[in-house]
N, CA and C atoms of all chains as a GROMACS GRO file, in nm:
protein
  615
    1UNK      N    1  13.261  20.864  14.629
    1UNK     CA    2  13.188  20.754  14.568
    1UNK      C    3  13.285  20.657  14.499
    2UNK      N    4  13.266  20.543  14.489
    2UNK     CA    5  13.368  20.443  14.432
    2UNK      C    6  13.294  20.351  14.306
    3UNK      N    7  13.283  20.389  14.153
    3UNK     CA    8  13.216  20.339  14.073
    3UNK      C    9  13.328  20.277  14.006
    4UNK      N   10  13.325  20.152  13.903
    4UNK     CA   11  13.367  20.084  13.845
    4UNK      C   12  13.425  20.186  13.708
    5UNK      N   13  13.362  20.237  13.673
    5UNK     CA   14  13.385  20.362  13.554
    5UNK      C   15  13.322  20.470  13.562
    6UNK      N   16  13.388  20.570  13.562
    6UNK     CA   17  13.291  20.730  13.583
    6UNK      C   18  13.300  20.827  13.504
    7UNK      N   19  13.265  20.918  13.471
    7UNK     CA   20  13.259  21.041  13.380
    7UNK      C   21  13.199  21.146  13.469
    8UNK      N   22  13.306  21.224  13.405
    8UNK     CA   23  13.276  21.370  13.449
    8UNK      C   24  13.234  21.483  13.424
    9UNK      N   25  13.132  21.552  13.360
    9UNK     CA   26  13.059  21.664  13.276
    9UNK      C   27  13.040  21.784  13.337
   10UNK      N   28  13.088  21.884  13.307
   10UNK     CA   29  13.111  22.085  13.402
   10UNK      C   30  12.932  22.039  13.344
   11UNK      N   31  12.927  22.128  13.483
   11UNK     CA   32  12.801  22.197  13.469
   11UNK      C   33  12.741  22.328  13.556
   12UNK      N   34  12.648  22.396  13.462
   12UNK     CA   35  12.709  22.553  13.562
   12UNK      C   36  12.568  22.581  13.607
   13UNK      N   37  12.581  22.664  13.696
   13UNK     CA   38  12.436  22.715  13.760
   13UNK      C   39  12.337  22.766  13.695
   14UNK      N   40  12.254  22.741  13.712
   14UNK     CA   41  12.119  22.822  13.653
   14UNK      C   42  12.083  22.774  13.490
   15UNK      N   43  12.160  22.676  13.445
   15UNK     CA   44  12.175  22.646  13.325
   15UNK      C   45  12.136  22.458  13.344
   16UNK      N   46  12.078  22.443  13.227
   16UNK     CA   47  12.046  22.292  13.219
   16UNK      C   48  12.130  22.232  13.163
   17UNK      N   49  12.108  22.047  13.223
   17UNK     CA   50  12.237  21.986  13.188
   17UNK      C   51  12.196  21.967  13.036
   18UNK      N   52  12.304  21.978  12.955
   18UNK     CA   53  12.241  21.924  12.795
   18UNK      C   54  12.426  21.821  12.760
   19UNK      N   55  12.353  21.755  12.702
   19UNK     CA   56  12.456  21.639  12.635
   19UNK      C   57  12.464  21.612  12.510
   20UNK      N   58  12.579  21.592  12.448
   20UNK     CA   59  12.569  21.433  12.303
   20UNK      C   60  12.526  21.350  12.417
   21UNK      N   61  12.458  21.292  12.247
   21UNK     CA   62  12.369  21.147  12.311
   21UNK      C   63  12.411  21.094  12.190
   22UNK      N   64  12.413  20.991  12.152
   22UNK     CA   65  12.408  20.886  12.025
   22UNK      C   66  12.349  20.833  12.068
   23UNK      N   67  12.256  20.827  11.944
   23UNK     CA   68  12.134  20.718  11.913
   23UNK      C   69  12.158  20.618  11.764
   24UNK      N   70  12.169  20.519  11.779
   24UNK     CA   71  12.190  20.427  11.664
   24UNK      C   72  12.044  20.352  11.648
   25UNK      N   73  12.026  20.350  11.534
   25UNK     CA   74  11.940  20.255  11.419
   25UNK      C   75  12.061  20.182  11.312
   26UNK      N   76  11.981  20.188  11.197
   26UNK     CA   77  12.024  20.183  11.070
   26UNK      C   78  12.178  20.292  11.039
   27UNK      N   79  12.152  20.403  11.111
   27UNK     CA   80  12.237  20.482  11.123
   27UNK      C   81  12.264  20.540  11.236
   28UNK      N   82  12.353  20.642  11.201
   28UNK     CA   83  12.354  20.682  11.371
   28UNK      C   84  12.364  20.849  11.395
   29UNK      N   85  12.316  20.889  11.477
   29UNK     CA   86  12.303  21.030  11.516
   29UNK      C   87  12.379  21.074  11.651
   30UNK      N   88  12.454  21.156  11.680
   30UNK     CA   89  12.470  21.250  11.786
   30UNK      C   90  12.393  21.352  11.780
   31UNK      N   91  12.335  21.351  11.943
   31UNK     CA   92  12.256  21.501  11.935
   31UNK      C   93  12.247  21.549  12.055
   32UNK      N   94  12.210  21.678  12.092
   32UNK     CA   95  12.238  21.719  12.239
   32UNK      C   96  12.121  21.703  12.278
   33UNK      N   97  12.084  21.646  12.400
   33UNK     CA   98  11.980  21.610  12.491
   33UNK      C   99  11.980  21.705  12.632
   34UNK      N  100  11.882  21.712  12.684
   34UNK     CA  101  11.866  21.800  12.787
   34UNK      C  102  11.821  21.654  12.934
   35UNK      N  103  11.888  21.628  12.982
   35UNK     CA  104  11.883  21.534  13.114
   35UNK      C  105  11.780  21.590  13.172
   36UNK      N  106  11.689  21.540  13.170
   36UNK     CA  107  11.561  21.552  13.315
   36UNK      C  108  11.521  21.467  13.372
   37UNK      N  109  11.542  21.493  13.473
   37UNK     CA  110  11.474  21.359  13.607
   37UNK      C  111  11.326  21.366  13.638
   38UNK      N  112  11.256  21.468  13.601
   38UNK     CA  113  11.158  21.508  13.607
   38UNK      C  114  11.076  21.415  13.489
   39UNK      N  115  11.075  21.332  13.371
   39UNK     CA  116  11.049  21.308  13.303
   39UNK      C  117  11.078  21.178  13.296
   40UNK      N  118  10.998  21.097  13.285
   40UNK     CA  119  10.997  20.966  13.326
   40UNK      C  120  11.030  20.868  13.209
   41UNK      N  121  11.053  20.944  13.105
   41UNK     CA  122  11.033  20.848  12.956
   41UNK      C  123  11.141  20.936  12.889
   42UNK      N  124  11.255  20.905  12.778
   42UNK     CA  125  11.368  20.995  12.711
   42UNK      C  126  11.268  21.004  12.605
   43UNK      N  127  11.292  21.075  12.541
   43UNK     CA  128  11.186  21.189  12.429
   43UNK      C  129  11.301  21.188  12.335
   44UNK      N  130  11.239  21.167  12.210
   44UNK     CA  131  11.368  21.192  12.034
   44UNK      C  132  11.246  21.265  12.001
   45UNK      N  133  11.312  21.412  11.894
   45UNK     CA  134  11.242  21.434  11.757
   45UNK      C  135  11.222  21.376  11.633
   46UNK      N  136  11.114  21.331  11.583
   46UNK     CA  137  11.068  21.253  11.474
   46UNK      C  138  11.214  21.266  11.389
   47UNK      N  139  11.213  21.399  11.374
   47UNK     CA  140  11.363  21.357  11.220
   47UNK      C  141  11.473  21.286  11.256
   48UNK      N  142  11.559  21.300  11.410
   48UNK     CA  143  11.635  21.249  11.435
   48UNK      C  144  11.540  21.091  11.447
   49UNK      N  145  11.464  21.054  11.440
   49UNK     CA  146  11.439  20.940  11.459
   49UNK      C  147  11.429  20.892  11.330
   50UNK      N  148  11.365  20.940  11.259
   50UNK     CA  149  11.401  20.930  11.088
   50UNK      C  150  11.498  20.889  11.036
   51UNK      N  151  11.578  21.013  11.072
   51UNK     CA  152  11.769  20.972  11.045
   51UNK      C  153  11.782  20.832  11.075
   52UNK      N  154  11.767  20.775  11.194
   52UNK     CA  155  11.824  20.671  11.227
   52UNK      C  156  11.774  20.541  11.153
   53UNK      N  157  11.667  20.549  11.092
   53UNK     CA  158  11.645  20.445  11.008
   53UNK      C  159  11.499  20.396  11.095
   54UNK      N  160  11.408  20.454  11.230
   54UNK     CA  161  11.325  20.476  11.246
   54UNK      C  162  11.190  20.531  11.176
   55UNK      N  163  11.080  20.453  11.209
   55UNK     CA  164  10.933  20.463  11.093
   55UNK      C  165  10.871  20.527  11.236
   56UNK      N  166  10.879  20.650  11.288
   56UNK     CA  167  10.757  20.637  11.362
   56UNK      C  168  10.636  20.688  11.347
   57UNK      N  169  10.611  20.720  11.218
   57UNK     CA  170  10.530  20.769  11.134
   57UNK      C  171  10.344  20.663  11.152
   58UNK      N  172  10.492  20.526  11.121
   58UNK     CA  173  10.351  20.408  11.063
   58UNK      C  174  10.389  20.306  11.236
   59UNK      N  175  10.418  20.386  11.359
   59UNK     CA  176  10.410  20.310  11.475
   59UNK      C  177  10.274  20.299  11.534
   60UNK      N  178  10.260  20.185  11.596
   60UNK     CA  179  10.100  20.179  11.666
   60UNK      C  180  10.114  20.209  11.827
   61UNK      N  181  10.203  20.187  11.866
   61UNK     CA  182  10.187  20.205  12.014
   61UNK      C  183  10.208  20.369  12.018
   62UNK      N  184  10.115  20.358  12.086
   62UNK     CA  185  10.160  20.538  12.188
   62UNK      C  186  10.132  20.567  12.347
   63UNK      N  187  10.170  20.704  12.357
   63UNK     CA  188  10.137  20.780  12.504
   63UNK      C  189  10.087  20.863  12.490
   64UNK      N  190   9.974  20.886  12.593
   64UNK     CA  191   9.954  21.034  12.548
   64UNK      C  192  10.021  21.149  12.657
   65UNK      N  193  10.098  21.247  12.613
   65UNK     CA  194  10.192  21.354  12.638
   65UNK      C  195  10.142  21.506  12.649
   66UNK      N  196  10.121  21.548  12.794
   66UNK     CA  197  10.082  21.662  12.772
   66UNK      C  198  10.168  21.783  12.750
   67UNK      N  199  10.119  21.842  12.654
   67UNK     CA  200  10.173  21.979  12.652
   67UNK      C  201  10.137  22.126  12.607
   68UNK      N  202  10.177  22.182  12.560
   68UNK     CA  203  10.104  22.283  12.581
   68UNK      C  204   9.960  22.345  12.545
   69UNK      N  205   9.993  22.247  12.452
   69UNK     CA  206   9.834  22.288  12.347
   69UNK      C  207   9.737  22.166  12.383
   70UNK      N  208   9.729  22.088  12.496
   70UNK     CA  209   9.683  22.000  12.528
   70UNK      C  210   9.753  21.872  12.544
   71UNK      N  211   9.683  21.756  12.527
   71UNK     CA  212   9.738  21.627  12.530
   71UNK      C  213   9.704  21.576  12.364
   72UNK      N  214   9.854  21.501  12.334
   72UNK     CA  215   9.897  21.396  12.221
   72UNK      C  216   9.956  21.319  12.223
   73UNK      N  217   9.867  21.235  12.105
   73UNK     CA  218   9.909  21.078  12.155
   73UNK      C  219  10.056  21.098  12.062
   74UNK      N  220  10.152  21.027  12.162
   74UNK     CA  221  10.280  21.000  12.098
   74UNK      C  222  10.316  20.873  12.077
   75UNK      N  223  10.428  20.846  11.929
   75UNK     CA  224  10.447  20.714  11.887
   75UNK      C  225  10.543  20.714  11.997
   76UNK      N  226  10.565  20.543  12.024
   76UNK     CA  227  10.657  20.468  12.133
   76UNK      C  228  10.733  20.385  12.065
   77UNK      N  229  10.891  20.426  12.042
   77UNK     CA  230  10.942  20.343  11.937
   77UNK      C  231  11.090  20.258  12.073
   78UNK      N  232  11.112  20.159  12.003
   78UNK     CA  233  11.229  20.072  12.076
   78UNK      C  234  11.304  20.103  11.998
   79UNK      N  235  11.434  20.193  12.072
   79UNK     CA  236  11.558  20.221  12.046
   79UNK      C  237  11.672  20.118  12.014
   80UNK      N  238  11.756  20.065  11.905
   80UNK     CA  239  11.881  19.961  11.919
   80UNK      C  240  11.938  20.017  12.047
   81UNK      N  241  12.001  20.138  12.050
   81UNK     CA  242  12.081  20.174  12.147
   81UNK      C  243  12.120  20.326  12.149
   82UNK      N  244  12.104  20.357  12.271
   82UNK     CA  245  12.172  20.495  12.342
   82UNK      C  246  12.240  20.493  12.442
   83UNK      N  247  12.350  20.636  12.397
   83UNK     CA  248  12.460  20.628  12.497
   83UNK      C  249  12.540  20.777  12.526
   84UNK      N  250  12.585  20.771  12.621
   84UNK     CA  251  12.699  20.860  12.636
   84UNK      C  252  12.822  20.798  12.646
   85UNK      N  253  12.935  20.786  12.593
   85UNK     CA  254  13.066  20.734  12.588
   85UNK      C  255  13.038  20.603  12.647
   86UNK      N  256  13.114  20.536  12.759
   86UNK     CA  257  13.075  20.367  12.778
   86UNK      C  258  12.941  20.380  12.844
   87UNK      N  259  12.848  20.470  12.877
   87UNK     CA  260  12.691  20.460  12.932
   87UNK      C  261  12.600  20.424  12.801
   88UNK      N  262  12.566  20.317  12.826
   88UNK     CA  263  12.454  20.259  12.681
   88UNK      C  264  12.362  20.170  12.746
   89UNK      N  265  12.247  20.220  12.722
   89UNK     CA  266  12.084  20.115  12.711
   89UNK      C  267  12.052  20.098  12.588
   90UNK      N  268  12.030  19.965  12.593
   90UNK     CA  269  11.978  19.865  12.429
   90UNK      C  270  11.829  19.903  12.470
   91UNK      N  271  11.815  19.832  12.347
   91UNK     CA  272  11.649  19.890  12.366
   91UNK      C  273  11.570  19.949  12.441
   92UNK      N  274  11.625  20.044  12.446
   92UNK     CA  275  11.560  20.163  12.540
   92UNK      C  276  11.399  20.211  12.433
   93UNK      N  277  11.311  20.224  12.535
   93UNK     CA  278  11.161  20.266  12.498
   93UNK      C  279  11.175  20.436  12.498
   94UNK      N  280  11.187  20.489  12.350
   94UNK     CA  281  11.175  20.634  12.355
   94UNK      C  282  11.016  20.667  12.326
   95UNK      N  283  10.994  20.816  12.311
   95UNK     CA  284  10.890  20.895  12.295
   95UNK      C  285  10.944  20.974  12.184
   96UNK      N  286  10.851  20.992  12.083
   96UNK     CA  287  10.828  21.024  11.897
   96UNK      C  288  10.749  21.179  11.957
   97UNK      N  289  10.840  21.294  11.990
   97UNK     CA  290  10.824  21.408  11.998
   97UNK      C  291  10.873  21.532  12.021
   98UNK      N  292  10.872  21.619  11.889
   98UNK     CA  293  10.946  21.744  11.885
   98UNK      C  294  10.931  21.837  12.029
   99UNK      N  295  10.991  21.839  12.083
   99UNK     CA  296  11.044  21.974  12.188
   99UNK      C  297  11.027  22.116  12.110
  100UNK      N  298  10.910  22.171  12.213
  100UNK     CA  299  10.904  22.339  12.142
  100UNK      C  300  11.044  22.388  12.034
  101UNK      N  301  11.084  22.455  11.945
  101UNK     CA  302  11.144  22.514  11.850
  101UNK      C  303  11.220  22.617  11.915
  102UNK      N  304  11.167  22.710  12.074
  102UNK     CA  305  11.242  22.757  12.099
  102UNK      C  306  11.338  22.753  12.233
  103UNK      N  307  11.323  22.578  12.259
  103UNK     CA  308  11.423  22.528  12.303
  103UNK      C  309  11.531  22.446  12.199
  104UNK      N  310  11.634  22.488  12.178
  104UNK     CA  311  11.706  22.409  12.093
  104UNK      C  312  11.785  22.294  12.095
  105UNK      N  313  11.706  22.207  12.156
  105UNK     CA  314  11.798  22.055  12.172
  105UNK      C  315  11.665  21.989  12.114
  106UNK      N  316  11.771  21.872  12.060
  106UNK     CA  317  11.663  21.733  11.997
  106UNK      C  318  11.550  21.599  12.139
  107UNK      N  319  11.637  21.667  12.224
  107UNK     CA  320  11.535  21.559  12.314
  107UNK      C  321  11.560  21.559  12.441
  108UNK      N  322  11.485  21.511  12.502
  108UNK     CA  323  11.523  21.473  12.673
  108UNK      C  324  11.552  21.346  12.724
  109UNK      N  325  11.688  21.333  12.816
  109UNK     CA  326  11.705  21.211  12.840
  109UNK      C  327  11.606  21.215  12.983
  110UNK      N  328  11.539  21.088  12.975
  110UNK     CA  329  11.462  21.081  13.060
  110UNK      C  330  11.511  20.939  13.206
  111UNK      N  331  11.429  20.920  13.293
  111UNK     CA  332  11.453  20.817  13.388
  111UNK      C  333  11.490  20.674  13.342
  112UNK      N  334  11.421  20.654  13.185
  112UNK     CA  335  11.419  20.519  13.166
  112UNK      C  336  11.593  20.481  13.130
  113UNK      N  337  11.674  20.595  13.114
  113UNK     CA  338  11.819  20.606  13.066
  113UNK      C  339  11.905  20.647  13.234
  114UNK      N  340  11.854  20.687  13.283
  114UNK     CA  341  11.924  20.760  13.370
  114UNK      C  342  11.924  20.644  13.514
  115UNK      N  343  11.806  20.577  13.523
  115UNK     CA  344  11.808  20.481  13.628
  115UNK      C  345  11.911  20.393  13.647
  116UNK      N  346  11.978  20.366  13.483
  116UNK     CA  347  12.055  20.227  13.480
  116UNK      C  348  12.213  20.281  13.489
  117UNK      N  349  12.232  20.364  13.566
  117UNK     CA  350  12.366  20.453  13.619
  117UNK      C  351  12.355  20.514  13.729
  118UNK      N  352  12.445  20.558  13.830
  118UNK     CA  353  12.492  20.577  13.946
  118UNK      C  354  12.508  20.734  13.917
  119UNK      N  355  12.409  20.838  13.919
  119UNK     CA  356  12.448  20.984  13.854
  119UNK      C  357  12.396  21.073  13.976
  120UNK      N  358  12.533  21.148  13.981
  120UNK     CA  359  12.530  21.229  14.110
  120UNK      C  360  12.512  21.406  14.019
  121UNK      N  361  12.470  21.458  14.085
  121UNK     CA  362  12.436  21.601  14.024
  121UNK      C  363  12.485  21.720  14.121
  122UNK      N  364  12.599  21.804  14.133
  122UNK     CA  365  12.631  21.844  14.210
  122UNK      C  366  12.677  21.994  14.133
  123UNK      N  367  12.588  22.062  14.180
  123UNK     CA  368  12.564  22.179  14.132
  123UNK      C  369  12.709  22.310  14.205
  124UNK      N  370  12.714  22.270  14.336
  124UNK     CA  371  12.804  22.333  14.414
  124UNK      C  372  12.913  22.328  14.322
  125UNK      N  373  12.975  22.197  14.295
  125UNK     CA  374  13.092  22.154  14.298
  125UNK      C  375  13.124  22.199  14.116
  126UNK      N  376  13.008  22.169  14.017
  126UNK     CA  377  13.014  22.223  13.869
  126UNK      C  378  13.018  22.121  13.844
  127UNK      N  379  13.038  22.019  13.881
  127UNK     CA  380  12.975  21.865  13.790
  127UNK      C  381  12.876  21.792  13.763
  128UNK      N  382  12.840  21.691  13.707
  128UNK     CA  383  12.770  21.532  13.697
  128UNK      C  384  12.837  21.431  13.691
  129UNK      N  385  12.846  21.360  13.766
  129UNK     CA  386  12.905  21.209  13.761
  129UNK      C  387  12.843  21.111  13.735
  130UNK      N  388  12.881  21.041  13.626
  130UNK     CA  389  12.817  20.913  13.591
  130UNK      C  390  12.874  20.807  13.584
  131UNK      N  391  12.853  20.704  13.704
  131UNK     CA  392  12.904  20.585  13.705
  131UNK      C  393  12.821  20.430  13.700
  132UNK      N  394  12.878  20.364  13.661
  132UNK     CA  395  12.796  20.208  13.644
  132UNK      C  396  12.823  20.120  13.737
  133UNK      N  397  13.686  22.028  10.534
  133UNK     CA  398  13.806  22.069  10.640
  133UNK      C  399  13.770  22.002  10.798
  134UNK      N  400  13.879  21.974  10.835
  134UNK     CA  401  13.832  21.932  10.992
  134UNK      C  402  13.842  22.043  11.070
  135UNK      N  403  13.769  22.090  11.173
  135UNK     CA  404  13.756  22.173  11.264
  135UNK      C  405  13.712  22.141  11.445
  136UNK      N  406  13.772  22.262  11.482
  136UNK     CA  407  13.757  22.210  11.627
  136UNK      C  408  13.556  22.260  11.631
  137UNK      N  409  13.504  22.196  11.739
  137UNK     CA  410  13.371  22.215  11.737
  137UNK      C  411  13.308  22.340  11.794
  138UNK      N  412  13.405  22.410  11.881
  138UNK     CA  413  13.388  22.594  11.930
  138UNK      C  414  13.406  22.610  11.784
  139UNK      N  415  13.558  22.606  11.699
  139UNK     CA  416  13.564  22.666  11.545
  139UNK      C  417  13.423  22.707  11.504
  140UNK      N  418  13.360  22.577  11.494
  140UNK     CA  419  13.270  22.572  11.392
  140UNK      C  420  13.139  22.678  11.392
  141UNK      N  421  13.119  22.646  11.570
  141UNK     CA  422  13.038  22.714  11.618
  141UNK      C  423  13.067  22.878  11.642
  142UNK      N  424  13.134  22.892  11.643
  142UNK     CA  425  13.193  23.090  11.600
  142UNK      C  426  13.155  23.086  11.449
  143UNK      N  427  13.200  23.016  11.381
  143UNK     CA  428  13.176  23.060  11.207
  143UNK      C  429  13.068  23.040  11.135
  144UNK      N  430  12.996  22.963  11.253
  144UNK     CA  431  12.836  22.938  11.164
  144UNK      C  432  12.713  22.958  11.259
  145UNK      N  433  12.749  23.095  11.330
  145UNK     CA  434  12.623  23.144  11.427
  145UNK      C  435  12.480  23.161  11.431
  146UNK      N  436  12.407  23.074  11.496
  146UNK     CA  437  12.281  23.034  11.529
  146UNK      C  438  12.206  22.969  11.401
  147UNK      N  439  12.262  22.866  11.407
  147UNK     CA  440  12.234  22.821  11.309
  147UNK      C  441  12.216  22.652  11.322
  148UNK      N  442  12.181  22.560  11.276
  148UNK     CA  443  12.190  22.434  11.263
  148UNK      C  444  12.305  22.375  11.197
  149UNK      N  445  12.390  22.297  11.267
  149UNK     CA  446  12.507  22.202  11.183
  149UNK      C  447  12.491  22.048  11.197
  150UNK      N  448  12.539  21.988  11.068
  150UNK     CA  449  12.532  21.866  11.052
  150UNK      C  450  12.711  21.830  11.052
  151UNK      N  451  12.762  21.752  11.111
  151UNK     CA  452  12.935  21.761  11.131
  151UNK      C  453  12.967  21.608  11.117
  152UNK      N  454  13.047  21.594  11.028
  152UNK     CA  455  13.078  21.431  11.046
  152UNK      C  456  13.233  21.472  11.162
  153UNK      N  457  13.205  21.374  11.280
  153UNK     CA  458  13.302  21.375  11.397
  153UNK      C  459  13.453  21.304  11.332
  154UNK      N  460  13.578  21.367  11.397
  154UNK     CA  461  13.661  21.310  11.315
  154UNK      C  462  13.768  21.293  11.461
  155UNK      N  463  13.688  21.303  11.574
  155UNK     CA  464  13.784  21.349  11.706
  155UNK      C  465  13.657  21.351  11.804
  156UNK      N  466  13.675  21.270  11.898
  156UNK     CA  467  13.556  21.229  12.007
  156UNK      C  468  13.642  21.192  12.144
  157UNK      N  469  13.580  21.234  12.269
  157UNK     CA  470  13.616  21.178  12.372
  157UNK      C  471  13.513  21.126  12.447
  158UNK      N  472  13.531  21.027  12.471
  158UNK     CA  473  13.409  20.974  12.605
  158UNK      C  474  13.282  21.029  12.558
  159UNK      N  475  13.245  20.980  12.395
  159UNK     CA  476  13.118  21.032  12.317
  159UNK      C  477  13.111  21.194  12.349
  160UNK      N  478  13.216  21.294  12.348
  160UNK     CA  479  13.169  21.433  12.413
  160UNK      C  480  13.256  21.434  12.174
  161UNK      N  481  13.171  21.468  12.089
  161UNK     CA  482  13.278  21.530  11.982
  161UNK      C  483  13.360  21.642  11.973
  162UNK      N  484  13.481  21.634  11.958
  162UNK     CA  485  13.551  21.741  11.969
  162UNK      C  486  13.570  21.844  11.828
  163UNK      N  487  13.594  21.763  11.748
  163UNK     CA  488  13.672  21.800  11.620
  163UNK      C  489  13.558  21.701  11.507
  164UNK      N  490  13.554  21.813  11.382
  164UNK     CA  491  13.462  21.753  11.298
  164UNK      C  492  13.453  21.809  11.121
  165UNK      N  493  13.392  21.725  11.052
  165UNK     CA  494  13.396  21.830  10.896
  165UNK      C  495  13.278  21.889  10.904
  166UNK      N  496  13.250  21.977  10.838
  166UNK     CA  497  13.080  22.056  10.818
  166UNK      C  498  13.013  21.962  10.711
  167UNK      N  499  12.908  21.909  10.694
  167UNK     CA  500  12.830  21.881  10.627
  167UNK      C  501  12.750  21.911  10.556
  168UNK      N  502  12.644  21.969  10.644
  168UNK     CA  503  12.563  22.087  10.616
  168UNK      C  504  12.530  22.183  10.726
  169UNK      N  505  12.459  22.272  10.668
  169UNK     CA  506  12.392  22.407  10.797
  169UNK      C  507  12.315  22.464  10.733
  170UNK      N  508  12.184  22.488  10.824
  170UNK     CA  509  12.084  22.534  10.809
  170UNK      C  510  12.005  22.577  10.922
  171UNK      N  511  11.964  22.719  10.894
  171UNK     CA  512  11.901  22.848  11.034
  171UNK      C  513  11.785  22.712  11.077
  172UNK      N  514  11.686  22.645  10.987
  172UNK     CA  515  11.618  22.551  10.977
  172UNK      C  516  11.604  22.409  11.008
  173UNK      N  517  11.595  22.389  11.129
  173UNK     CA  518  11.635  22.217  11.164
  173UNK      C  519  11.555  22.100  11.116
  174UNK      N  520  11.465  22.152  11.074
  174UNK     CA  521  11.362  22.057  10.987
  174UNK      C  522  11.369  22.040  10.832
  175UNK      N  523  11.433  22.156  10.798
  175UNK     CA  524  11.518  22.159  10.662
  175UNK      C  525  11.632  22.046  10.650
  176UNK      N  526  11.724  22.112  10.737
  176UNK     CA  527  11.841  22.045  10.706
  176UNK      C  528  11.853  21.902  10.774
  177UNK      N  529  11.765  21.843  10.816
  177UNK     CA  530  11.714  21.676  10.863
  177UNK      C  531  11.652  21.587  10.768
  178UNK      N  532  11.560  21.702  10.682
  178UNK     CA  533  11.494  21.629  10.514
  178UNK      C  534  11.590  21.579  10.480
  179UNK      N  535  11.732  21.667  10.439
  179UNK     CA  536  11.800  21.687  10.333
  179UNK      C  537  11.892  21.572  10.385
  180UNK      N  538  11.966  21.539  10.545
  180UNK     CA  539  12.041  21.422  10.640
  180UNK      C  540  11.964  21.294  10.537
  181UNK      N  541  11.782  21.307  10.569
  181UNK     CA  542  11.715  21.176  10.571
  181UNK      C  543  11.781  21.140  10.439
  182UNK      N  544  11.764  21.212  10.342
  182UNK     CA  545  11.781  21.208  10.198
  182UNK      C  546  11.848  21.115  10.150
  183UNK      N  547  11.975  21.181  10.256
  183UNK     CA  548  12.153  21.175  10.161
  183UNK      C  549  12.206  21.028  10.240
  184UNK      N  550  12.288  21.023  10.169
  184UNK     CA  551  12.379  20.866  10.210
  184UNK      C  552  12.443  20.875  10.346
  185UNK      N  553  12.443  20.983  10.419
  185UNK     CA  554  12.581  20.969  10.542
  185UNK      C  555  12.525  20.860  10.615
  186UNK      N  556  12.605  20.860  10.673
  186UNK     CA  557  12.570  20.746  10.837
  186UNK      C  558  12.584  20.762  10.949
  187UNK      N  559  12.634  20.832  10.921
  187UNK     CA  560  12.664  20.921  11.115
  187UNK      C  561  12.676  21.087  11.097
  188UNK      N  562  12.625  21.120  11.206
  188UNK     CA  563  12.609  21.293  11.169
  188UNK      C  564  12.579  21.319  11.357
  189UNK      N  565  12.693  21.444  11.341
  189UNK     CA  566  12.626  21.500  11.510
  189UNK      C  567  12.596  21.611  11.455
  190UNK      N  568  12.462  21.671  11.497
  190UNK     CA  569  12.352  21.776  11.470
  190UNK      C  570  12.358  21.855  11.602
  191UNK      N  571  12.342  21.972  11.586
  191UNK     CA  572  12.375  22.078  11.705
  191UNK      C  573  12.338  22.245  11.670
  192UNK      N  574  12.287  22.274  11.722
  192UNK     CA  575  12.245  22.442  11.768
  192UNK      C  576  12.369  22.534  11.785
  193UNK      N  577  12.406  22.625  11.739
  193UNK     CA  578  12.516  22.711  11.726
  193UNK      C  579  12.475  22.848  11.795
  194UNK      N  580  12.400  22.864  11.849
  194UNK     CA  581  12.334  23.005  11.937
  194UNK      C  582  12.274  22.934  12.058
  195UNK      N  583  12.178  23.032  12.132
  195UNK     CA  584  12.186  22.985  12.286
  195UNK      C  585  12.081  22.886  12.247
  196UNK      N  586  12.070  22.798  12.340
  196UNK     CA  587  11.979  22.657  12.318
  196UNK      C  588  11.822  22.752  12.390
  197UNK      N  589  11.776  22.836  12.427
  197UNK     CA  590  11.685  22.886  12.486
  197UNK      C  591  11.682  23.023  12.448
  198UNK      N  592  11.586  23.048  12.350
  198UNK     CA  593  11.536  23.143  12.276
  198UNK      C  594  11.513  23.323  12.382
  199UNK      N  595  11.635  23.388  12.378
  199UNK     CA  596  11.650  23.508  12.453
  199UNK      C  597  11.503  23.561  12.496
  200UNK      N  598  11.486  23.580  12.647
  200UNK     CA  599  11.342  23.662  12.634
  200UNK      C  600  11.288  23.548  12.713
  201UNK      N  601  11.309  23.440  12.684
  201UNK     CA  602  11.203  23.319  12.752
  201UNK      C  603  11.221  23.224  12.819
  202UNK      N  604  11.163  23.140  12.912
  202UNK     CA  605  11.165  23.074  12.984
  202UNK      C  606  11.093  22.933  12.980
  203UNK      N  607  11.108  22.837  13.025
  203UNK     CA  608  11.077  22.719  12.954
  203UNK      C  609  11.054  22.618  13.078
  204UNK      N  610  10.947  22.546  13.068
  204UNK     CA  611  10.923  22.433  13.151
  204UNK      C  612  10.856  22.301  13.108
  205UNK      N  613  10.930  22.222  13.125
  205UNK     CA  614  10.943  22.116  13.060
  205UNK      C  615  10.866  21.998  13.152
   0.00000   0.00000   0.00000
């Protein structure tokens, strides 16, 4: 493949991809995210959204999100910016919702992050490549 | 103290850390100070919201998937 800038991340079998992510507001957070393509929208936990200088407490827009205990409506907050090293979307549209407790990452990067990069997933080989 | 980020994670097992980064590559943090830690991630995020820092990488120090279980997302 021939990308303008690329990155390279091990990744091992049977195991999910999880990342730093920085998320900036007011402040700024690193946190490990779990990459799913399966998931059409990137997902933050309320506190890390807190941290960042995020209200999504008093937000009006939502989705509603099913999960286990049914469907909830979730706040829809506009991100300043997320990234992995030079990979960054500005106002990226997240989802205001904690991930079960006994998965331990703060969120899922979802399609709306993942579309705007060239990301190959190659399980054989032990990588992810991400290029722009 | 600055520490490498395996360090940290051997000396403060399964647990929640708050690390100001002092050593980063290609946004991956390498090296960092402890901030805080807490078994409690909703604890020690009050206490982040609270306080003055400005940047904090937050991270899980035991397996990210609770032994025993399986998960679908």
């Amino acid at each position: 493949m021939c990308f303008k800038y690329t990155m390279k991340i091990k990744i091992k079998r049977n195991i999910p991809i999880i990342t730093p992510i920085i998320i900036k507001g007011e402040r700024k957070a690193s946190v490990r995210m779990l990459w799913d393509t399966g998931a059409r929208v990137t997902m933050l936990s309320w506190k890390t959204l807190e941290f960042c200088g995020y209200e999504p407490y008093v937000i009006r827009k939502t989705v509603p999100v099913t999960t286990a205990n049914g469907v909830v409506e979730c706040p829809v907050i506009k991100v300043k910016e997320i990234s992995l090293g030079k990979f960054k979307v500005r106002n990226l549209e997240v989802v205001c919702h904690d991930i079960p407790e006994l998965i331990r990452i703060e969120g899922l990067i979802g399609l709306n992050f993942i579309e705007n990069f060239r990301v190959c997933i190659d399980y054989r080989k032990g990588y992810m490549e991400i290029g722009n | 103290m600055k520490m490498k980020i395996e360090e940290l994670e051997k000396k403060h097992k399964d647990e929640w850390l708050a690390v100001k980064v002092t050593k980063e590559k290609e946004g991956i943090p390498l090296e960092g100070e402890l901030l805080d830690h807490d078994k409690d991630r909703r604890e020690l995020y009050d206490r982040l919201i609270k306080s003055d820092i400005r940047s904090v990488f937050t991270f899980y120090t035991g397996e990210i998937i609770k032994k025993g279980y399986s998960y679908v997302l």
